[in-house]
C-alpha positions as CSV (number, residue, x, y, z in Angstrom):
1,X,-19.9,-22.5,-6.3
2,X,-16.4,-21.8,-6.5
3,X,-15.8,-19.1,-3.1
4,X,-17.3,-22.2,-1.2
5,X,-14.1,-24.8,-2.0
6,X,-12.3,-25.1,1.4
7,X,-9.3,-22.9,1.7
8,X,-6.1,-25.1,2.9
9,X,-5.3,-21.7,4.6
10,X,-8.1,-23.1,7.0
11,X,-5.5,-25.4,8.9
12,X,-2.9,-23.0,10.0
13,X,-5.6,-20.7,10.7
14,X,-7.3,-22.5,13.3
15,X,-3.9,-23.4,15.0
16,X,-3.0,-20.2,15.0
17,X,-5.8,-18.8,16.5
18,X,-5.7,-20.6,19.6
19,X,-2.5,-18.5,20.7
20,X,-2.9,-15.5,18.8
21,X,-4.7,-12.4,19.8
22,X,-5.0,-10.8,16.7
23,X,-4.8,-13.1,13.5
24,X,-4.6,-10.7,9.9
25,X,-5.5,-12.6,6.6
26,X,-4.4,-10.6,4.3
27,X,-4.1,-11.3,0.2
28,X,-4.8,-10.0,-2.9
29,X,-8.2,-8.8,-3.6
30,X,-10.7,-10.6,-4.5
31,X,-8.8,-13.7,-3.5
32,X,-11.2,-15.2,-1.1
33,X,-10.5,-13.0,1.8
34,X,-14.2,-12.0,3.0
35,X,-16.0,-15.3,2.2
36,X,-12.8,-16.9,4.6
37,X,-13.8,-14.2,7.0
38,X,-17.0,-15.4,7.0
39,X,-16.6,-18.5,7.7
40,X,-14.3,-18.5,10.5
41,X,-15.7,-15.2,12.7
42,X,-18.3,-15.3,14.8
43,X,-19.3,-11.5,14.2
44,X,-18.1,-9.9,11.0
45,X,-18.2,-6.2,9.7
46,X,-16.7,-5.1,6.4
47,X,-15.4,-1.7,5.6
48,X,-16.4,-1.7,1.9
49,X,-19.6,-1.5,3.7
50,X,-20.3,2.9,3.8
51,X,-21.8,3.1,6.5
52,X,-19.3,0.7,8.4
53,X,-16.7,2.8,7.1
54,X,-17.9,5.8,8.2
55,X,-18.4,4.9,11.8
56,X,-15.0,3.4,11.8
57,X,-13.8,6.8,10.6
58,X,-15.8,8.7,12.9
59,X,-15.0,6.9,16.1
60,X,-12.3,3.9,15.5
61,X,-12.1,3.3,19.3
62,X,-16.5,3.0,20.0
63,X,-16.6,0.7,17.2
64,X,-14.2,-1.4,18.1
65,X,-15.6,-1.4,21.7
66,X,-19.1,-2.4,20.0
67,X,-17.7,-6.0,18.6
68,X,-17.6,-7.8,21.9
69,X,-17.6,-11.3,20.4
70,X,-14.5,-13.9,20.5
71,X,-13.5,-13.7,16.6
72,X,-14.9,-10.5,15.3
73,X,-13.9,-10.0,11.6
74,X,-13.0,-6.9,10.2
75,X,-13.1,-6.7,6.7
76,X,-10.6,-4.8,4.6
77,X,-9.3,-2.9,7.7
78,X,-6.5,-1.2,6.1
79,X,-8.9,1.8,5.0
80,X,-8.9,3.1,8.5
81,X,-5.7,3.4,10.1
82,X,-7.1,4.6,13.2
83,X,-8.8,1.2,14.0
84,X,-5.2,-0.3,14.9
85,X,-4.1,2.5,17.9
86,X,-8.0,1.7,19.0
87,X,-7.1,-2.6,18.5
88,X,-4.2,-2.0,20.6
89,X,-6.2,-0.2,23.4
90,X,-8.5,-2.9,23.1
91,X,-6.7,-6.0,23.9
92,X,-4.3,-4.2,26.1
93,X,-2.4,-6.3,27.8
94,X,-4.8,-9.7,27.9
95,X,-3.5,-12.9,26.7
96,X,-6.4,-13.9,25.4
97,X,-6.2,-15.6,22.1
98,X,-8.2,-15.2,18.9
99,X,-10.1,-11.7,20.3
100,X,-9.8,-10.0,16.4
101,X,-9.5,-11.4,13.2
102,X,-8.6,-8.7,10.5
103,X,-8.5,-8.7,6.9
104,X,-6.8,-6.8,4.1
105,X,-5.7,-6.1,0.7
106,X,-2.6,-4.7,1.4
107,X,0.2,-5.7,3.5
108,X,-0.1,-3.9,7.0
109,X,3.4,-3.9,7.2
110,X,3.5,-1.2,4.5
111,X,1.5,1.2,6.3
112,X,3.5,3.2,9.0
113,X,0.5,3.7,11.2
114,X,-1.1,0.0,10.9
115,X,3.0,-1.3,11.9
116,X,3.7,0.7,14.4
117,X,0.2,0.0,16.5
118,X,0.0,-3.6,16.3
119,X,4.1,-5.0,16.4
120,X,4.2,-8.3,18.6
121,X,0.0,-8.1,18.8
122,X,-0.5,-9.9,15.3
123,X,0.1,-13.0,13.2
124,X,-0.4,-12.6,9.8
125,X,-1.3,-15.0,7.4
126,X,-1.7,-15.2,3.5
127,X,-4.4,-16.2,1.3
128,X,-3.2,-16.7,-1.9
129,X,-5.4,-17.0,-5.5
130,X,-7.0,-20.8,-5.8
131,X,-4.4,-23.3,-6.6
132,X,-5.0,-26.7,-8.6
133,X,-5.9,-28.9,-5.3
134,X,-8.3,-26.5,-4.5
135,X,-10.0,-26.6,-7.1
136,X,-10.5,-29.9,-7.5
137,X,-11.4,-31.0,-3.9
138,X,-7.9,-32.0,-3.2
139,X,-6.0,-31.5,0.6
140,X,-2.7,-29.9,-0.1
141,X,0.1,-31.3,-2.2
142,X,2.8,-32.4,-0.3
143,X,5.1,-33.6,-3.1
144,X,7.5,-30.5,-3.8
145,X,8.1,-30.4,-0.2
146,X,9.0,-34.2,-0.1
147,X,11.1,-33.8,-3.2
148,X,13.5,-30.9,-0.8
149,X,13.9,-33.4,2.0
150,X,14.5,-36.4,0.5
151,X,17.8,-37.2,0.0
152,X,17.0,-39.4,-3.1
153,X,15.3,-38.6,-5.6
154,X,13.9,-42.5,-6.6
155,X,12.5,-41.8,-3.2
156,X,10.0,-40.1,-5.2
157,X,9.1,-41.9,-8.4
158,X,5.9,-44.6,-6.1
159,X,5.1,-40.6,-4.8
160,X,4.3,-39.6,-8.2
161,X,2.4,-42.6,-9.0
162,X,-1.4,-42.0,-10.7
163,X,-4.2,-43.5,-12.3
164,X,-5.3,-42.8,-16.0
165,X,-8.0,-41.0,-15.1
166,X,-6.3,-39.1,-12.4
167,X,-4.2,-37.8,-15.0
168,X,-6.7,-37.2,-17.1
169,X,-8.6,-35.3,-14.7
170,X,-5.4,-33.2,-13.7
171,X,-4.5,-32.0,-17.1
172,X,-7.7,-30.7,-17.9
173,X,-7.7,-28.8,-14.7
174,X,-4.1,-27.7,-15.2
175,X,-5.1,-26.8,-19.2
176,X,-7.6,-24.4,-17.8
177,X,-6.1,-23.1,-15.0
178,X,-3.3,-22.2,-17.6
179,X,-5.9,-20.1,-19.2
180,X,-8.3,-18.8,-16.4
181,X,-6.0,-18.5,-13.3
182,X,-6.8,-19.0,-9.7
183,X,-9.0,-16.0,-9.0
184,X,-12.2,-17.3,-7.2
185,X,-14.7,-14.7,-9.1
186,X,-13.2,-15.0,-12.6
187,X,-11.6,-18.8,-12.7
188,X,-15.0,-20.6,-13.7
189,X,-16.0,-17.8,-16.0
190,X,-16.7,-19.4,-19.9
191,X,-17.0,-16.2,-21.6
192,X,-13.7,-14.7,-21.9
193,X,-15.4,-11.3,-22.4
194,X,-16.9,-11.4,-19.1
195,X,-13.8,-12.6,-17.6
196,X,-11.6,-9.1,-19.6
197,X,-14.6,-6.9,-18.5
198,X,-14.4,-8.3,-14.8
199,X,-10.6,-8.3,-14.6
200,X,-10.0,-4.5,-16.1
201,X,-12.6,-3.7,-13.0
202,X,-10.3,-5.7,-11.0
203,X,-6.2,-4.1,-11.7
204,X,-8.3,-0.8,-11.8
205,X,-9.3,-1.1,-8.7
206,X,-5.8,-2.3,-7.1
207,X,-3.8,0.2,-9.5
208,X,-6.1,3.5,-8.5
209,X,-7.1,2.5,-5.0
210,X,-5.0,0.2,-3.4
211,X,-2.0,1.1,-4.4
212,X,-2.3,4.8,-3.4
213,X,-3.3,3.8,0.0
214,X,0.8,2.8,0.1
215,X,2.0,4.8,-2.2
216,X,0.9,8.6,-2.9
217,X,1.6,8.7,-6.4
218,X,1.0,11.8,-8.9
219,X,1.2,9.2,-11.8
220,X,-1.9,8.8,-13.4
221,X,-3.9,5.3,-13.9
222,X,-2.4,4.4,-17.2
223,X,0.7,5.5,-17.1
224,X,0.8,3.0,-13.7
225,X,-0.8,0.8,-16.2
226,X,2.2,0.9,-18.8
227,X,4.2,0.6,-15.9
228,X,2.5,-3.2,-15.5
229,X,2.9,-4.3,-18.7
230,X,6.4,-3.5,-19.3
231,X,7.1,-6.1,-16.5
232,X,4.4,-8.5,-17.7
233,X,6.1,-8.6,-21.0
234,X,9.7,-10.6,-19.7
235,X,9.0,-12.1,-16.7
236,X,12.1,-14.0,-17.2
237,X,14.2,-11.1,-17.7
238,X,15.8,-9.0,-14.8
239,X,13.9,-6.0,-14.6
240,X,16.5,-3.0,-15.7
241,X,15.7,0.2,-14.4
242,X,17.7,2.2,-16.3
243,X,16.0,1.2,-19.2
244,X,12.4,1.6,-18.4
245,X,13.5,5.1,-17.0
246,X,15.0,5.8,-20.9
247,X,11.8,4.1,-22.7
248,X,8.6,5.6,-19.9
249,X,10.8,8.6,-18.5
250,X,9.9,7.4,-15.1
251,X,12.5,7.9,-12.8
252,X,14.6,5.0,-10.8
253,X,13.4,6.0,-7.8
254,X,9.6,6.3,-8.4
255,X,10.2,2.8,-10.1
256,X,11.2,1.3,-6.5
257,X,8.5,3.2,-4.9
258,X,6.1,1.9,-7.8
259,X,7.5,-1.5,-7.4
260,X,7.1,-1.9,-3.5
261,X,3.6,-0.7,-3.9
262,X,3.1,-3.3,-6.1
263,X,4.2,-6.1,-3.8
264,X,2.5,-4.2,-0.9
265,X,-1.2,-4.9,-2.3
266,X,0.1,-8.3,-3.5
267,X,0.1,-7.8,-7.4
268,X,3.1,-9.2,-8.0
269,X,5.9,-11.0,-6.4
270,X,9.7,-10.0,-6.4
271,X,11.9,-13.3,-7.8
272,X,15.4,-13.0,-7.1
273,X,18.3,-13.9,-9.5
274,X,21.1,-15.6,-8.4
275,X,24.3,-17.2,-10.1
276,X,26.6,-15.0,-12.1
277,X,23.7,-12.2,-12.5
278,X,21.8,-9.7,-9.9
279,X,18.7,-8.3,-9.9
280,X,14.9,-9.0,-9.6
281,X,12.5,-10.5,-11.6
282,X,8.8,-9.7,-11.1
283,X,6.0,-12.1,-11.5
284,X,2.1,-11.7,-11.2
285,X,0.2,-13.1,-8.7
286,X,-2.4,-14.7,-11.0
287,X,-2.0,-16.3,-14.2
288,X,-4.8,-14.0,-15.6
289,X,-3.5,-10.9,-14.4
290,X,0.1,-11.2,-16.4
291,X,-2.0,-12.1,-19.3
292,X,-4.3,-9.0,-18.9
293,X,-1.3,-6.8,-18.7
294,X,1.1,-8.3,-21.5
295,X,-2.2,-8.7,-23.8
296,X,-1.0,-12.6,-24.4
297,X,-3.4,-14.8,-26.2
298,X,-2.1,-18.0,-25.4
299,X,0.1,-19.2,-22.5
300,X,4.1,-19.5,-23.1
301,X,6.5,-21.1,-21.1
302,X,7.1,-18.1,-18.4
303,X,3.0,-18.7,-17.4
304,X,4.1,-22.5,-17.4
305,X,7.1,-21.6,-14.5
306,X,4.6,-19.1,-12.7
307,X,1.5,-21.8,-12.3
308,X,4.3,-24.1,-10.9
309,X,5.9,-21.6,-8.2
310,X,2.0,-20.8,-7.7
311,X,1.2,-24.1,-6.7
312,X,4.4,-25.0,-5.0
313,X,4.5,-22.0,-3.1
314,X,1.2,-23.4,-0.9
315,X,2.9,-26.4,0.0
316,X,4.8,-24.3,2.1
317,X,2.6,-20.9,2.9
318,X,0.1,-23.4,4.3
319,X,2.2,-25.2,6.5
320,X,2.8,-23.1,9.6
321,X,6.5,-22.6,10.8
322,X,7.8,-23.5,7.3
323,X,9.7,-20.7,5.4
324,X,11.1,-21.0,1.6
325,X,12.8,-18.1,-0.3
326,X,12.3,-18.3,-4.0
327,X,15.1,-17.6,-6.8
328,X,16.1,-17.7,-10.8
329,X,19.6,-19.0,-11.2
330,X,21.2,-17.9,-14.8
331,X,24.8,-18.1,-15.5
332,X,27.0,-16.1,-18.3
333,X,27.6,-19.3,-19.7
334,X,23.7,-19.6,-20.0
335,X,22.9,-22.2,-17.7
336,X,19.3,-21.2,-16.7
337,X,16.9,-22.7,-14.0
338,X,14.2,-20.4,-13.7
339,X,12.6,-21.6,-10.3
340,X,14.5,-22.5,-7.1
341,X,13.2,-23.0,-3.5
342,X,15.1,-23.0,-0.8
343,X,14.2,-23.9,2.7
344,X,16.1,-25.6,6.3
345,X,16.3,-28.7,4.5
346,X,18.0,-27.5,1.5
347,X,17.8,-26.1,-2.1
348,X,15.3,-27.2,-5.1
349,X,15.6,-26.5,-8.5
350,X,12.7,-26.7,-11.0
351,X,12.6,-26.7,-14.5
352,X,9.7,-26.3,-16.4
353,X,9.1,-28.1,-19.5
354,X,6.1,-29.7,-22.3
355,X,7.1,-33.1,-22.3
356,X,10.1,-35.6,-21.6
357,X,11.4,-35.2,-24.9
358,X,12.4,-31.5,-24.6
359,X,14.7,-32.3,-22.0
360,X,17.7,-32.0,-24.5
361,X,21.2,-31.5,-23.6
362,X,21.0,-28.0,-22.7
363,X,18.7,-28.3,-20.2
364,X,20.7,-31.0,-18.5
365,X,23.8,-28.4,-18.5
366,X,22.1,-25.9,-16.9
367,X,20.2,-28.7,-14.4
368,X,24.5,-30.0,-13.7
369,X,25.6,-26.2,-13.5
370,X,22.9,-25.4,-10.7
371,X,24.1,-28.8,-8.8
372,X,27.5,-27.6,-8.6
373,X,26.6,-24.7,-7.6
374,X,24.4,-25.6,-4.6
375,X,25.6,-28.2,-2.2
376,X,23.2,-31.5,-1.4
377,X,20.6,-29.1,-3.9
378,X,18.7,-31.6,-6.4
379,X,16.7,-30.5,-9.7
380,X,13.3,-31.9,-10.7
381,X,12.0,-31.2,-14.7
382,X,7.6,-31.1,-14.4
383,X,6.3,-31.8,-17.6
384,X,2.9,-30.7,-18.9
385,X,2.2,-33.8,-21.0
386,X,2.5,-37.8,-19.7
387,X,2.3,-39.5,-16.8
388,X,5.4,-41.4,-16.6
389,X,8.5,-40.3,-14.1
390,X,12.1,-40.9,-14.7
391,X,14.9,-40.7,-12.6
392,X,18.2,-39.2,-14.3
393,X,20.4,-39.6,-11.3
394,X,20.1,-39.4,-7.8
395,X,20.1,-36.0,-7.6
396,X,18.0,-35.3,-10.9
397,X,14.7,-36.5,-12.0
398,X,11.8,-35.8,-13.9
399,X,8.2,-36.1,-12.8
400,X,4.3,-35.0,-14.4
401,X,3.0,-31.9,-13.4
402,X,0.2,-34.2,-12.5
403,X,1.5,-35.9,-9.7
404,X,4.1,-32.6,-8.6
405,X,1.1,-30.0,-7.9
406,X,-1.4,-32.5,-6.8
């Protein structure tokens, strides 16, 4: 079953909850969240639950005082507000660690009441969608995170080193995951009907639920809707106000409002651009999700870029104390590396690409321009296809998908 593959979130969990008093595990719905829960609490409520969410309602502070065990679970705590005052009351001033262990689909931070209640009282961590080494039994890569601290990149080439049937193995789960995301309730879905029917359930749900809970919108369901796909059309394009506000007549500033609701229940994620240009690019949190919204029939090379930040991105999220921004470098002259990670031990640029024969000259500009740009930074190409690295220099390489997300 696929809600039972162990979560690499399970690591930092369990060393966070031996100091903190109140852990959140919070993510995009129908990530994981309540079969995580689950597993790790010792008594467990949910507030999707109506009669749960009515007592909550009705008295936030007697039904908190009725879960007496070491990690109680909450489920989806955000819909009552008046849980977190009632939280705060609760663990007063004990040091205790690892009393509550909340969960929800949107960020706490974006909900005045939720922030103001429980600031210095809880560590949050993320759950993200499934990513390839979940999936396929795997602990969590390490090898995009090696490639930022090494200060060689040949260091890397025995790193990337696999069997044929490794790679065999690999592309077919990175083929698929192309096509049906990381979602635990839809990946493993044949029928693609099925998997439409469940995911229009799904953004409904987010877009005229969740999102309200943030934001208190007049905008109707599909014009949020059209809102979505205009951004799922150009990921790799800096989103332009101005222009959705001539083409959908909404307004700027209900377009940042729409746009930090968005982020706030984790539908999206805000890229920033950096080089010669300024602004934001906005990608979906699951592969299926951008498809769904852009109405894409096969993947293109902006879902190739996404799956990679995807599965990079928990080679860091899962390691506690780590911290790396992401960013999309584009020059006027059009050099163009459209994912960069940057942590302490300096800055990573990825490129994207099929095989090692599309690496033509122009992609080795841009790969030069980014170096000079960034100080001690290095680029790596991931190819979808082969098996075989190469080493350019000693700051550029190139390296199979296979070995650089597994």
């Amino acid at each position: 079953m696929p809600h039972l593959r162990v979560r690499h979130l399970l690591e930092p969990f369990e060393k966070l909850i031996k100091h903190a008093r109140i852990v959140g595990v919070l993510g995009h719905r129908q990530v994981g969240k309540t079969t995580f829960l689950q597993g790790v609490a010792k008594e467990y409520v949910t507030l999707d639950d109506e009669d749960s969410l009515n007592a909550a309602l009705a008295s936030p502070k007697q039904f908190v005082s009725k879960m007496k065990a070491h990690r109680s679970g909450i489920d989806e705590c955000q819909l009552v507000p008046g849980l977190f005052p009632a939280l705060k009351v609760r663990i007063g001033t004990s040091s205790i660690p690892g009393r509550f262990i909340l969960s929800g689909s949107v960020r706490f931070t974006s909900r005045r009441a939720i922030r103001e209640s429980l600031t210095g009282r809880i560590s949050n961590l993320e759950l993200h969608p499934f990513v390839l080494t979940e999936i396929e039994g795997e602990t969590n890569s390490s090898f995009i995170f090696e490639a930022l601290r090494t200060t060689n990149i040949e260091a890397l080439v025995s790193r990337a080193d696999q069997t044929r049937s490794e790679n065999r193995r690999r592309s077919k789960a990175i083929q698929k995951y192309l096509e049906h995301g990381g979602l635990p309730g839809l990946f493993n879905i044949r029928e693609q009907s099925t998997r439409k029917n469940l995911l229009r359930d799904l953004t409904e749900t987010i877009l005229d639920r969740d999102l309200r809970l943030v934001y208190r919108t007049s905008l109707p369901y599909q014009r949020i809707h059209e809102y979505c796909s205009v951004l799922a059309a150009s990921p790799l394009q800096i989103v332009r106000p101005g222009t959705i506000r001539r083409a959908m007549r909404i307004m700027e500033s209900t377009q940042q409002h729409l746009l930090h609701a968005l982020e706030s229940v984790f539908l999206i994620r805000r890229i920033r651009v950096e080089g010669d240009y300024k602004g934001d690019l906005f990608w979906f949190e699951d592969q299926t999700e951008r498809s769904h919204f852009a109405s894409t029939a096969e993947p293109d090379d902006a879902d190739w870029i996404s799956l990679i930040y995807r599965n990079a991105r928990a080679q860091f999220s899962y390691r506690l104390g780590e911290h790396a921004d992401y960013f999309h470098f584009k020059t006027r002259g059009g050099a163009q590396v459209p994912l960069a990670i940057r942590t302490q031990q300096g800055v990573l640029g990825i490129i994207g690409v099929r095989s090692r024969a599309d690496i033509d000259l122009s992609l080795k500009r841009s790969a030069e321009s980014f170096l000079k740009r960034y100080n001690h930074s290095k680029v790596i190409f991931i190819t979808r296809e082969g098996k075989e690295s190469d080493v350019i220099n000693d700051r550029m390489g190139v390296f199979p998908a296979q070995a650089a997300l597994f």
